[in-house]
C-alpha positions as CSV (number, residue, x, y, z in Angstrom):
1,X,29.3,-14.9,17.8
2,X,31.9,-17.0,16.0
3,X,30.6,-18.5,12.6
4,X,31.4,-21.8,14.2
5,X,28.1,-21.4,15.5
6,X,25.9,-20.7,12.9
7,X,26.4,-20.0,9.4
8,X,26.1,-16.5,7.9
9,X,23.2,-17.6,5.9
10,X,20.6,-20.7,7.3
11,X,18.7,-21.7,4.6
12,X,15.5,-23.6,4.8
13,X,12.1,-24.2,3.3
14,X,9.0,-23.1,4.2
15,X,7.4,-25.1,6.9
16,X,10.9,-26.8,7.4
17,X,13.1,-26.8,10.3
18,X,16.9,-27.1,10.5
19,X,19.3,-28.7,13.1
20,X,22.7,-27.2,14.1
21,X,25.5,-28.0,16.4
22,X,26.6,-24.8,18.3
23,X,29.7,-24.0,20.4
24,X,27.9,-21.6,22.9
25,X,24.4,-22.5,23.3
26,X,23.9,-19.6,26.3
27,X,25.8,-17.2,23.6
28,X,23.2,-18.4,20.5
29,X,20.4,-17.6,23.0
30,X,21.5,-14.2,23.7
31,X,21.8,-13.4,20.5
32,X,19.0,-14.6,19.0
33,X,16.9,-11.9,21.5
34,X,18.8,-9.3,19.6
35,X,17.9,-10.9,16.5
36,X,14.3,-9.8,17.9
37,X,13.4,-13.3,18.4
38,X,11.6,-13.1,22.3
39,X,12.3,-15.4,24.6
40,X,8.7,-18.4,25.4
41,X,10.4,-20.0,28.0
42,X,13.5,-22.0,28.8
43,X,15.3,-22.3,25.4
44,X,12.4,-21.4,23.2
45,X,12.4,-18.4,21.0
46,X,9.9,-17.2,18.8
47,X,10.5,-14.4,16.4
48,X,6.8,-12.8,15.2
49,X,6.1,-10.7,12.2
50,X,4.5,-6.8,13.2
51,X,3.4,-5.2,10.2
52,X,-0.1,-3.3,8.5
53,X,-0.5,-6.3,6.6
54,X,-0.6,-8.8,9.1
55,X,-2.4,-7.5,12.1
56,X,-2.5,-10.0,14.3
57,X,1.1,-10.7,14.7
58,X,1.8,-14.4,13.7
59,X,4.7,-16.5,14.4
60,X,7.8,-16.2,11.2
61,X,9.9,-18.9,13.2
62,X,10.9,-20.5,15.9
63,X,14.3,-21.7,18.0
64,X,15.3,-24.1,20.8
65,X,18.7,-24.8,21.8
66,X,19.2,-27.8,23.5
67,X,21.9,-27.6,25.5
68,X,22.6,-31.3,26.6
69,X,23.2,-31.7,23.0
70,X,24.7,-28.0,22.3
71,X,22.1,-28.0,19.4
72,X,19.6,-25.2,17.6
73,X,16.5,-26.4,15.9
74,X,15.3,-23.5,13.7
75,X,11.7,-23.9,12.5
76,X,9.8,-22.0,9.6
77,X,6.2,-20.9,9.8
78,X,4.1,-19.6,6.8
79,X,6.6,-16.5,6.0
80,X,8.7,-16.8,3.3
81,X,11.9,-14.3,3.1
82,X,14.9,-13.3,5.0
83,X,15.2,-12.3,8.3
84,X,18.3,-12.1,10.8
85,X,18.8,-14.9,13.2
86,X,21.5,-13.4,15.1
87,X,23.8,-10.4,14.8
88,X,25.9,-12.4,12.2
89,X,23.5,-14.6,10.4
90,X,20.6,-14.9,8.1
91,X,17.8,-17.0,8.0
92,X,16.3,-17.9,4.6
93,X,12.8,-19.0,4.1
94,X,12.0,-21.1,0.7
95,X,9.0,-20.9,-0.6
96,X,6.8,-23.9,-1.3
97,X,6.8,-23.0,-5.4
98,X,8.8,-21.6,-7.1
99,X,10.3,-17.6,-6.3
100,X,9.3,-16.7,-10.0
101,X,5.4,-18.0,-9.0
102,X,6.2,-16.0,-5.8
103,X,7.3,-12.6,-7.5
104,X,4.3,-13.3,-10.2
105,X,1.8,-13.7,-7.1
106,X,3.2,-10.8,-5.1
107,X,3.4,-7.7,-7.7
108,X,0.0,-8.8,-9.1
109,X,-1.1,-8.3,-5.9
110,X,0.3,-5.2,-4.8
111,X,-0.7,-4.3,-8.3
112,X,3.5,-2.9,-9.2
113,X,4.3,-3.2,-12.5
114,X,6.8,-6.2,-13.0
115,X,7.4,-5.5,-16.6
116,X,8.8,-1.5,-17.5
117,X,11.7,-0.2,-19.2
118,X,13.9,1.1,-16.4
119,X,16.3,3.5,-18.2
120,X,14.7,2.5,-21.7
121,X,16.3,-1.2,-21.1
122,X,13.5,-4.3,-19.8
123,X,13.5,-5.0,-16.3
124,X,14.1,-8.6,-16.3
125,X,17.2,-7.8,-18.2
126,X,18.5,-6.5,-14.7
127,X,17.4,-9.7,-13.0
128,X,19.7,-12.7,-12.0
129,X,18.6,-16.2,-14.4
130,X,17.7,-17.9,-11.4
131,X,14.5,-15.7,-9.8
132,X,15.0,-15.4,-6.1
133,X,14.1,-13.1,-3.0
134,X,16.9,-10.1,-4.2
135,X,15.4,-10.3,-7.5
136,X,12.0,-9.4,-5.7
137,X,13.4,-6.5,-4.0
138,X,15.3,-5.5,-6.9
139,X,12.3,-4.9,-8.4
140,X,10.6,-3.3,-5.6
141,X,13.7,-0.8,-5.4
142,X,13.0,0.2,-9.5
143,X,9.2,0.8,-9.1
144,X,10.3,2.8,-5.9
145,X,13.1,5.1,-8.0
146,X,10.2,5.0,-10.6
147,X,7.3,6.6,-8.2
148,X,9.7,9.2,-7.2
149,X,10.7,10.4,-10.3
150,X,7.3,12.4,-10.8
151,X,7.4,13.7,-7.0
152,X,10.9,15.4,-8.3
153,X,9.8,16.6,-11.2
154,X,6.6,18.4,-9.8
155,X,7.8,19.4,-6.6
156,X,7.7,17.8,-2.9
157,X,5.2,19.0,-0.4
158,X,6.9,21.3,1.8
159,X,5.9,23.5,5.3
160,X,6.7,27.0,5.4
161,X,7.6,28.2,9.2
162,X,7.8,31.7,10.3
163,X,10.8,33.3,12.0
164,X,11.9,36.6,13.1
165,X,15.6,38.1,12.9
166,X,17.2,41.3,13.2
167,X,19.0,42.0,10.0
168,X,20.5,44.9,8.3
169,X,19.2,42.9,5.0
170,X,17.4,39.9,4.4
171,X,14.5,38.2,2.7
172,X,10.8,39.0,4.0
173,X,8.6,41.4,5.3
174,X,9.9,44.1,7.5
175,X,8.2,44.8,10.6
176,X,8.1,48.7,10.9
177,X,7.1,48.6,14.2
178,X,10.2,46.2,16.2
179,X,12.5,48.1,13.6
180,X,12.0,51.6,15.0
181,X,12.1,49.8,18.4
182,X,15.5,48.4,17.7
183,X,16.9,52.1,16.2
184,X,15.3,53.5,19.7
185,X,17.3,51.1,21.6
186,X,20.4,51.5,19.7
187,X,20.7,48.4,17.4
188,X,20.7,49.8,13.4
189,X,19.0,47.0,12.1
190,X,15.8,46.2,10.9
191,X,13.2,43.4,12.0
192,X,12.3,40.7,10.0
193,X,9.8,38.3,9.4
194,X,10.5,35.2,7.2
195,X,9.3,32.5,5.7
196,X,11.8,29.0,5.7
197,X,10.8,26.1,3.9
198,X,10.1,22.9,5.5
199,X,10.4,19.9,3.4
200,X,11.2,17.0,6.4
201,X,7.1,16.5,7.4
202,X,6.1,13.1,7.5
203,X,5.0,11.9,3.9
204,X,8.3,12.8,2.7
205,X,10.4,11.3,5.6
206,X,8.0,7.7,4.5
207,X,9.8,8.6,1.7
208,X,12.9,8.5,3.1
209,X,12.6,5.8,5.5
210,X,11.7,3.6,2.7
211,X,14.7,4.2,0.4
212,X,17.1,4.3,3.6
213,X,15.6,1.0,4.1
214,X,15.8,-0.7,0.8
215,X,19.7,0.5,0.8
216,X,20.1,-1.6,4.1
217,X,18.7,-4.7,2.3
218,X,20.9,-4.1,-0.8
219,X,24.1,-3.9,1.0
220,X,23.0,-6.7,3.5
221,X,21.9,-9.1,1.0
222,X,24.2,-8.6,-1.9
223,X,24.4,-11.9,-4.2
224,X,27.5,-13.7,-4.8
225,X,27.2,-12.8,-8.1
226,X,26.5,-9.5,-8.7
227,X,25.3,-8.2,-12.2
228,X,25.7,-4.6,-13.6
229,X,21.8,-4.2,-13.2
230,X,21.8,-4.9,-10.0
231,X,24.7,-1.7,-9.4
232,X,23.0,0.5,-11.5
233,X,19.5,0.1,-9.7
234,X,21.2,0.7,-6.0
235,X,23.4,3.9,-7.6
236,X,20.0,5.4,-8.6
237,X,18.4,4.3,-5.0
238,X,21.6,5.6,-3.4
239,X,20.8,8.9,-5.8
240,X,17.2,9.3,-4.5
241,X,17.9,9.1,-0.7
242,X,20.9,11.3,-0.9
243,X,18.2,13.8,-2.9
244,X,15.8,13.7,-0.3
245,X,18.7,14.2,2.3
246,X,19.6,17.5,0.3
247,X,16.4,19.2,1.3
248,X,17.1,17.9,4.7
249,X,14.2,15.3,4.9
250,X,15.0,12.2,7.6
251,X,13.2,9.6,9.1
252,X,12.8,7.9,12.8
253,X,12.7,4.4,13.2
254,X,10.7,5.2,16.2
255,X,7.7,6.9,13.8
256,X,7.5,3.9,11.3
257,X,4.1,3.4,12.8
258,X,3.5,6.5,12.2
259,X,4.5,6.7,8.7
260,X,2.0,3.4,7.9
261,X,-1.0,5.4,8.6
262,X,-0.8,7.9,6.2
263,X,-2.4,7.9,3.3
264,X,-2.5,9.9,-0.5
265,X,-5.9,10.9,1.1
266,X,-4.4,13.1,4.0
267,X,-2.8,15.1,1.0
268,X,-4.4,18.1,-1.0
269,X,-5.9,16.6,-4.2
270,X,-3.5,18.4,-6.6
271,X,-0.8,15.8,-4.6
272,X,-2.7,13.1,-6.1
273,X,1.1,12.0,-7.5
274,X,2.1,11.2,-4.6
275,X,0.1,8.3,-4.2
276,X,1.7,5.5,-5.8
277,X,4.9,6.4,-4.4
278,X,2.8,6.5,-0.7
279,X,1.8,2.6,-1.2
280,X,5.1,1.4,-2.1
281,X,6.7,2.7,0.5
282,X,4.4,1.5,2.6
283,X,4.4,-2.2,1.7
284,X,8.2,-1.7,1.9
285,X,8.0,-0.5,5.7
286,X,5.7,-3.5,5.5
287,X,8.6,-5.9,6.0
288,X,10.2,-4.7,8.7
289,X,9.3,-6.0,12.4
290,X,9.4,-2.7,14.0
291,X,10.4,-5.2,17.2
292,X,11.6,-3.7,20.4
293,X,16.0,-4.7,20.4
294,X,17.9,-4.8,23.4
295,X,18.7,-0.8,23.7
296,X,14.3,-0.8,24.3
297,X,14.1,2.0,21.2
298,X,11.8,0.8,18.3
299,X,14.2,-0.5,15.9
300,X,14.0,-1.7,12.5
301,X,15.6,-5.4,11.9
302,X,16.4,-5.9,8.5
303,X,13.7,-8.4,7.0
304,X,11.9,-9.0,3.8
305,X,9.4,-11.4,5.2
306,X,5.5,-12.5,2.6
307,X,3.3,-14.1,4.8
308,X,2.4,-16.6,1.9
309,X,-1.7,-17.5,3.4
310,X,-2.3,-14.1,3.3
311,X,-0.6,-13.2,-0.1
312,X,-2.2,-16.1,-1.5
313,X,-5.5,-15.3,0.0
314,X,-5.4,-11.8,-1.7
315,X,-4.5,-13.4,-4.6
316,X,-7.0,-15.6,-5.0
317,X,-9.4,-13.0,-4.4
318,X,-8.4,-11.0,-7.3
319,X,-8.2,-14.1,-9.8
320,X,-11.7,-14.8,-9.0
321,X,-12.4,-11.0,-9.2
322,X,-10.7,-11.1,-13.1
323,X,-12.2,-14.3,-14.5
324,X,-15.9,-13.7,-13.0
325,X,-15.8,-10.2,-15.0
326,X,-14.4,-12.3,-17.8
327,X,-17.0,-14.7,-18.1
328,X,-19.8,-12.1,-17.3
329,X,-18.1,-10.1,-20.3
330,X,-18.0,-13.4,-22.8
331,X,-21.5,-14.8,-21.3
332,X,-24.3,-15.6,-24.1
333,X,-26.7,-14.5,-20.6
334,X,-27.2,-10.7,-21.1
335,X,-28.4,-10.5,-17.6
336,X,-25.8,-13.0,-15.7
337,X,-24.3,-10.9,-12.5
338,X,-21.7,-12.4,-10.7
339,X,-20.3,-11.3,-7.5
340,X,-17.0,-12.6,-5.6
341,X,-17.4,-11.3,-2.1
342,X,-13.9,-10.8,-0.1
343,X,-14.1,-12.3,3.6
344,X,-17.8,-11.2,4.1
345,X,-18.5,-10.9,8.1
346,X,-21.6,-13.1,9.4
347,X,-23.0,-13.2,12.5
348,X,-25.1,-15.9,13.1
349,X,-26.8,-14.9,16.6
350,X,-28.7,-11.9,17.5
351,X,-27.9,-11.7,21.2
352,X,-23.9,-13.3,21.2
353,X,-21.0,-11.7,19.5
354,X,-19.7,-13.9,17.2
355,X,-18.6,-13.4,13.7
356,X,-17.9,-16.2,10.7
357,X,-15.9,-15.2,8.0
358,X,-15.1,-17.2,5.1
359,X,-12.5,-16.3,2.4
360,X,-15.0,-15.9,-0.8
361,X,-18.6,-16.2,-1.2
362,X,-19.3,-17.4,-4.9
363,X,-22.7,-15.0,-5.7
364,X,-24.9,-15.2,-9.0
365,X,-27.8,-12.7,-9.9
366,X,-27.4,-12.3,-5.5
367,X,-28.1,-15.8,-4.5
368,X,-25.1,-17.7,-2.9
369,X,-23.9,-20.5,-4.7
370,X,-20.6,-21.7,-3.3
371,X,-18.5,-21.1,-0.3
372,X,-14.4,-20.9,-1.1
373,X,-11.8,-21.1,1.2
374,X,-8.2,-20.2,0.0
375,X,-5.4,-23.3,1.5
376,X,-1.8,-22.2,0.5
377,X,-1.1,-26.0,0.2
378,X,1.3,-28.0,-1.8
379,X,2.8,-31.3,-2.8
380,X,-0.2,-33.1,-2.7
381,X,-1.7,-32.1,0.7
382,X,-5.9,-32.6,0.5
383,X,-7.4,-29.7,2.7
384,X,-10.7,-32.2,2.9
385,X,-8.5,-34.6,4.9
386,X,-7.9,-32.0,7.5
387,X,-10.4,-32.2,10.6
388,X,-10.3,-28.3,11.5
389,X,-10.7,-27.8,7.4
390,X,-13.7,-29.7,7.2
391,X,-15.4,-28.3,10.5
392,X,-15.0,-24.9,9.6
393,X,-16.2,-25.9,6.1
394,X,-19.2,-27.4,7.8
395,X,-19.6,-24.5,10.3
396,X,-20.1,-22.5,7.3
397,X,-22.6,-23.9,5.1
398,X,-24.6,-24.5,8.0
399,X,-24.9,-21.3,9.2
400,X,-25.1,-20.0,5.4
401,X,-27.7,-22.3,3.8
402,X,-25.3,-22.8,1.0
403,X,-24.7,-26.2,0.2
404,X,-21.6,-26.4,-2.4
405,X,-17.9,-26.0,-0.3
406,X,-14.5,-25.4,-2.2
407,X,-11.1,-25.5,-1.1
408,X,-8.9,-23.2,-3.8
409,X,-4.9,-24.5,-3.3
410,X,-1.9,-23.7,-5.3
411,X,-0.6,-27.4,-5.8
412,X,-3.0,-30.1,-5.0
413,X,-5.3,-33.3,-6.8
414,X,-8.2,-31.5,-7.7
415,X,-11.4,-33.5,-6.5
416,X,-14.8,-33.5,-5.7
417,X,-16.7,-35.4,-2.6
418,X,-20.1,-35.7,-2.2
419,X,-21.2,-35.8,1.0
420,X,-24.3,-38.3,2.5
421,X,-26.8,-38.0,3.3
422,X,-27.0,-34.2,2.8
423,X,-26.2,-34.2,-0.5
424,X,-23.6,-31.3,-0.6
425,X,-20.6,-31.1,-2.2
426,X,-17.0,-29.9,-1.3
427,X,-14.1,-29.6,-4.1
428,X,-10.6,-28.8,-4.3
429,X,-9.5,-27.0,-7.2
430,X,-6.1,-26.5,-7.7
431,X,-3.4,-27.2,-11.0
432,X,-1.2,-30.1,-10.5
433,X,1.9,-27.8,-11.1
434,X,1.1,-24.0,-9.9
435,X,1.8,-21.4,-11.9
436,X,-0.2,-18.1,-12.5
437,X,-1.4,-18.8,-16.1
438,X,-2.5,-22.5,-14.8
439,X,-3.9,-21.4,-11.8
440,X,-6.0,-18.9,-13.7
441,X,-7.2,-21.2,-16.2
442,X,-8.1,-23.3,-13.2
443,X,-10.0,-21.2,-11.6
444,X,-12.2,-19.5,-14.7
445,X,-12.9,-23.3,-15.7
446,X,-14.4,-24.0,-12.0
447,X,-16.5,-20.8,-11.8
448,X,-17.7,-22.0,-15.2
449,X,-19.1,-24.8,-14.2
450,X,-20.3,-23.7,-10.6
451,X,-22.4,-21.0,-12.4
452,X,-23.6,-23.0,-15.2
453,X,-22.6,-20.3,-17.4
454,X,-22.4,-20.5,-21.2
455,X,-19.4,-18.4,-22.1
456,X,-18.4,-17.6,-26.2
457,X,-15.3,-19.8,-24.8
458,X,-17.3,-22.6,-23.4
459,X,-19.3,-22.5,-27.3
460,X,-16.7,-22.6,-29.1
461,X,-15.6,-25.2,-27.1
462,X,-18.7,-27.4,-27.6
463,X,-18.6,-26.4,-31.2
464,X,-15.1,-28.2,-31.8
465,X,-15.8,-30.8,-29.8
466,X,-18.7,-31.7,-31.7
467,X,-17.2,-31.4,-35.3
468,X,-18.6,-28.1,-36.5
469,X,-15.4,-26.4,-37.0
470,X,-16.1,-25.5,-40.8
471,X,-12.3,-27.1,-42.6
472,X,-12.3,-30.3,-44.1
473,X,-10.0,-33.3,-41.8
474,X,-10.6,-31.3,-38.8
475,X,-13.2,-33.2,-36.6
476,X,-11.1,-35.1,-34.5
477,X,-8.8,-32.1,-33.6
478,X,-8.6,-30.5,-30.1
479,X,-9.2,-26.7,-29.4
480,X,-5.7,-26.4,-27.7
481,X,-3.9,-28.1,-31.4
482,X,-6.4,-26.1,-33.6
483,X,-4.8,-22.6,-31.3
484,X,-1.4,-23.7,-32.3
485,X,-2.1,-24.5,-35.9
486,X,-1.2,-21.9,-38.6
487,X,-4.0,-22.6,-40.9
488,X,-6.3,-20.3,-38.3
489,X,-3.4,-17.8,-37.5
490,X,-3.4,-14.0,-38.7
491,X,-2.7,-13.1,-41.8
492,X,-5.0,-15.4,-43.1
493,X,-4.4,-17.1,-46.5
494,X,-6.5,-17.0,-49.6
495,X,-6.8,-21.1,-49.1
496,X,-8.1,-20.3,-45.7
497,X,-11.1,-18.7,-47.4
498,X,-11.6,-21.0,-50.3
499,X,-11.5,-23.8,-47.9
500,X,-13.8,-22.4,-45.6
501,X,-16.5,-21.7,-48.5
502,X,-15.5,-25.2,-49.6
503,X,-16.6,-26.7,-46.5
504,X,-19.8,-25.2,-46.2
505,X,-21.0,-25.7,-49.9
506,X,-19.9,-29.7,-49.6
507,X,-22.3,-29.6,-46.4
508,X,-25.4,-29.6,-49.0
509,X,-27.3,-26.4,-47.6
510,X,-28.2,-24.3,-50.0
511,X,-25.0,-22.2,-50.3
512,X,-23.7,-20.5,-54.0
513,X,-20.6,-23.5,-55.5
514,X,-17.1,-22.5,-55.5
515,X,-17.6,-21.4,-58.5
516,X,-20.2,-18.8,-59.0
517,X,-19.1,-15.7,-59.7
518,X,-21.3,-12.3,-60.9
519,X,-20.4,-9.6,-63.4
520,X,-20.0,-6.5,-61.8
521,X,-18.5,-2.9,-63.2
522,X,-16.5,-5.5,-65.6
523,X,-15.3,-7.5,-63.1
524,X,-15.7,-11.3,-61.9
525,X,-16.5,-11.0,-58.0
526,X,-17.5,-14.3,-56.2
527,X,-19.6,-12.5,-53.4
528,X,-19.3,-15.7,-50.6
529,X,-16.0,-15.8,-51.2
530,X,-15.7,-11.7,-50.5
531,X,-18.1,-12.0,-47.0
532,X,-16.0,-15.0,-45.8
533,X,-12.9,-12.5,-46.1
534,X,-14.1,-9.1,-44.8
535,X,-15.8,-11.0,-41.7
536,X,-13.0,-13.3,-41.0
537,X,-10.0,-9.9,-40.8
538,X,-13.2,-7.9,-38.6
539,X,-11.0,-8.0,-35.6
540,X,-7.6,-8.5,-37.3
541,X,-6.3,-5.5,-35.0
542,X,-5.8,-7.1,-32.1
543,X,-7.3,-10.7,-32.6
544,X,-4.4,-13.6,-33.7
545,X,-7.0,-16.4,-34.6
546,X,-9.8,-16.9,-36.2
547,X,-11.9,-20.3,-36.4
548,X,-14.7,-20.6,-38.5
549,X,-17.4,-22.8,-37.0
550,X,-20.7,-23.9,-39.1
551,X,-23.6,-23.5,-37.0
552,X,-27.3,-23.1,-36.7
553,X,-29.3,-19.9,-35.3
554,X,-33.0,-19.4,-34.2
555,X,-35.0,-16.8,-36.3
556,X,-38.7,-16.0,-36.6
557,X,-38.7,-18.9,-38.9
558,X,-37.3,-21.5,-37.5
559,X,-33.5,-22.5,-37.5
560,X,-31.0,-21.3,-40.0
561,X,-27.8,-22.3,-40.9
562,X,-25.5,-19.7,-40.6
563,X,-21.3,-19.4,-40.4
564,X,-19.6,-18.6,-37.2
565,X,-16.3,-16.4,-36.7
566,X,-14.8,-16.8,-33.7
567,X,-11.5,-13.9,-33.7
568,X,-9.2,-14.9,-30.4
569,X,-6.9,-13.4,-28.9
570,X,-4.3,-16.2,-27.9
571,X,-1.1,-15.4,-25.6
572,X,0.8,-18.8,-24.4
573,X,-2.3,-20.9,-25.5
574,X,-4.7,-19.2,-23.2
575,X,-7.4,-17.0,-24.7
576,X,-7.3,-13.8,-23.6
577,X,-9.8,-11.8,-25.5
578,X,-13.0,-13.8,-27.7
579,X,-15.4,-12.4,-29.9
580,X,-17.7,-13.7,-32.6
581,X,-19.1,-12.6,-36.1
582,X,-22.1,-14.4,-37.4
583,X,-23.4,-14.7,-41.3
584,X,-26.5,-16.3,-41.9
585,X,-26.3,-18.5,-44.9
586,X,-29.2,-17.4,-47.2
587,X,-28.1,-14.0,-47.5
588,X,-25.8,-15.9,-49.7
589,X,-28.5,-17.0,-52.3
């Protein structure tokens, strides 16, 4: 096909369709069935995703030609990616947010490291300033060259296969018997038995057919503008492959299914490094179609396709996972359990088959407390507006007894409906503007509030809010400005204690003044001053803050005033780490 009819490379966004005029619409048609899009009836194509991580086959996108106008609608389903359209051109899926969000969301849940030193130098030095689908499988290629390095280095598995030749000399065991057999029948050599390595079994031709793979979608999907990183990752790719090729390891395109089943568990424990090297060449193999072509063999097409509801769906899962273990870590409740369960399977009759699953079922101390249901939505979409949204919702809590629904979406108005006369709730959480670190915040802020837990975070919060931070023209300061202000910052000043003591002294509790002092081993000490310094550097190893809050605490006697230090650990405003160091005031006296 002439690129008169379609361009090399269609781009459109996700969801999104595109319009083309063509030359040859019965030509377009033709090729788009050895594009592995299969034919749905007159004029209507559909190409469908095959893979281990999306079992039930869905729909990447769809064409019809219209041939009274010698036109080609392409439409985009939930996949985000590349994938041929014909022989000759590309389609191009954009996602909904941005491809830096994407790559964030997609190696934190295939759990590859984004951030190394490949050859000593950063990864993202190697990446391209504007983040797109080749930086993605740039740095899928790295952490593939990476996982191999160790399999090198301690040896691949190999087979060992027996086979017998008549030799005057060669390696292996002689067998005495065939050799005076030969020397009877007149042939002066001796019998042996040997042993010849085997190094193309399956694992290693995974191996293989990953790299070989990931070559293909270097050279097919090079950028305009290529930069020296990107060469020097495909020479070490190119490197690997040719390495397993050595010890004449291959690969079928007809046994990729094959290769998808196995697993680091097949493998004799001291092979345990093989395993990460197992999983990324599996989610590589991931992307292919594996989609029968026009010959009828098995062939690989070359895609890189995320279905972005599932990816966001396994996302969400582990962010809930992460900030329920954080606030069960930070929680004043000793005893608080919290449990995110992932697609639990119901079924709600006895005597019919019939299963519900929901995405997450929000669990404290065992009792349910809120249903969640991931919607990769955007641009303002409200899930609650949807019909088959709400019924499902519905379906759910009334089959569960649990009376508090959520919708969890990437880029939506965050709301909460109340719904008469049941009284039961359903929510949309979501940050205006997705990105991970939002998204995150977003999330640990709901489950705070859907538990009812009291988290050192949430305190300290309070604490602020009410004016107890312990530094004079302070009170009407917000936690986020106090987190960017110096005053609180490691290393801490000698004002910073001075003021702190200050504070508390000017509150009229009965606290030593500024300026006592005791004589000790010829010395002037000031011992408040002393405690308000060791306690405040307790965690200066890893903590970047420290806010000093005056508080009360309950004794055997009654209340007591006391000074909190709360030591943070702060990384683009968010608290990542939080622990606290109390002194009770009358051990000043």
């Amino acid at each position: 096909m002439s690129s008169a009819n379609l361009p090399s490379t269609l781009s459109i966004s996700e969801h999104g369709s595109y319009t083309h005029e063509v030359e040859d619409p019965d030509l377009v048609a033709k090729q788009l069935e050895e594009a592995a899009f299969e034919s749905t009836g007159p004029n209507t194509f559909e190409k469908r995703r095959q893979s281990r991580f999306d079992e039930d086959n869905p729909v990447v996108a769809t064409a019809t030609i219209d041939e009274s106008s010698s036109e080609v609608e392409i439409e985009a389903r939930d996949h985000v990616g590349i994938t041929p359209l014909t022989p000759s051109s590309s389609l191009e899926i954009e996602p909904k947010i941005d491809w830096e969000q994407v790559s964030n969301v997609f190696f934190k849940v295939r759990r590859y490291k984004r951030t190394f030193d490949y050859h000593g130098v950063p990864i993202e030095n190697f990446l391209a300033e504007d983040k797109d689908l080749n930086d993605i499988y740039l740095i899928v290629a790295a952490n593939y060259i990476r996982n191999l390095e160790p399999i090198f280095r301690r040896g691949l598995i190999r087979s060992f296969e027996s086979r017998r030749v008549d030799a005057v000399d060669a390696h292996g065991r002689i067998d005495i018997k065939r050799s005076i057999w030969n020397y009877k029948s007149g042939t002066p050599k001796q019998h042996f038995i040997t042993k010849e390595t085997d190094y193309n079994i399956p694992v290693n031709s995974l191996l293989h057919a990953a790299g070989k793979y990931l070559l293909t979608l270097f050279r097919q999907n090079a950028p305009a503008d290529v930069h020296q990183g990107y060469y020097s990752i495909f020479s070490d790719l190119r490197d690997k492959v040719e390495e397993l090729e050595e010890r004449n390891i291959s690969s079928k395109e007809s046994e990729i299914e094959t290769y998808r089943g196995i697993t680091v568990g097949m493998l004799p424990p001291q092979r345990g490094y093989y395993g990460e090297a197992i999983e990324i060449s599996k989610t590589i193999l991931s992307s292919a179609m594996g989609r029968p072509l026009s010959g009828g063999d098995e062939q690989l097409t070359m895609d890189y396709l995320i279905n972005m509801n599932s990816l966001f769906e396994d996302y969400s899962q582990l962010v809930l996972e992460e900030q329920a273990a954080k606030i069960t870590e930070q929680s004043l409740d000793e005893e608080l359990d919290i449990e995110i369960l992932d697609k639990p399977s119901y079924s709600p009759f006895n005597n019919i088959r019939t299963n519900i699953e929901p995405d997450h079922i929000l669990q404290k101390n065992g009792e349910n407390i809120a249903i969640l249901d991931t919607k990769y939505y955007s641009d303002g979409r409200d899930p609650t507006r949807n019909l088959a949204n709400r019924k499902q919702m519905y379906r759910y809590s009334a089959v569960l007894g649990i009376d508090v629904m959520t919708f969890i979406c990437p880029e939506t108005k965050p709301q909460s409906r109340k719904i008469d006369p049941s009284g039961k709730v359903i929510n949309v959480i979501s940050p205006v503007d997705f990105s991970t670190e939002q998204y995150e915040i977003c999330v640990k802020e709901y489950l705070e509030e859907a538990l009812g837990a009291s988290t050192l975070q949430t305190e300290l919060a309070r604490e602020v809010q009410n004016g107890r931070l312990a530094m004079s023209g302070l009170n009407d300061t917000s936690l986020s400005d106090i987190l960017e202000n110096d005053t609180f910052s490691h290393p801490l000043s000698g004002i910073y204690y001075r003021d702190v003591q200050e504070y508390v002294a000017d509150t009229g509790v009965s606290v030593p003044s500024y300026s006592y002092v005791q004589r000790r081993i010829g010395e002037l000490t000031n011992p408040v001053y002393k405690q308000i310094k060791k306690q405040s550097n307790a965690n200066s190893e890893w903590a970047d803050v420290v806010l000093p809050i005056f508080s009360t605490i309950e004794t055997d006697d009654g209340e007591e005033d006391c000074l909190r230090f709360y030591h943070l650990e702060v990384v683009s405003g968010e608290i990542k780490q939080i622990e606290s160091e109390t002194i009770g005031i009358e051990k000043w006296e």
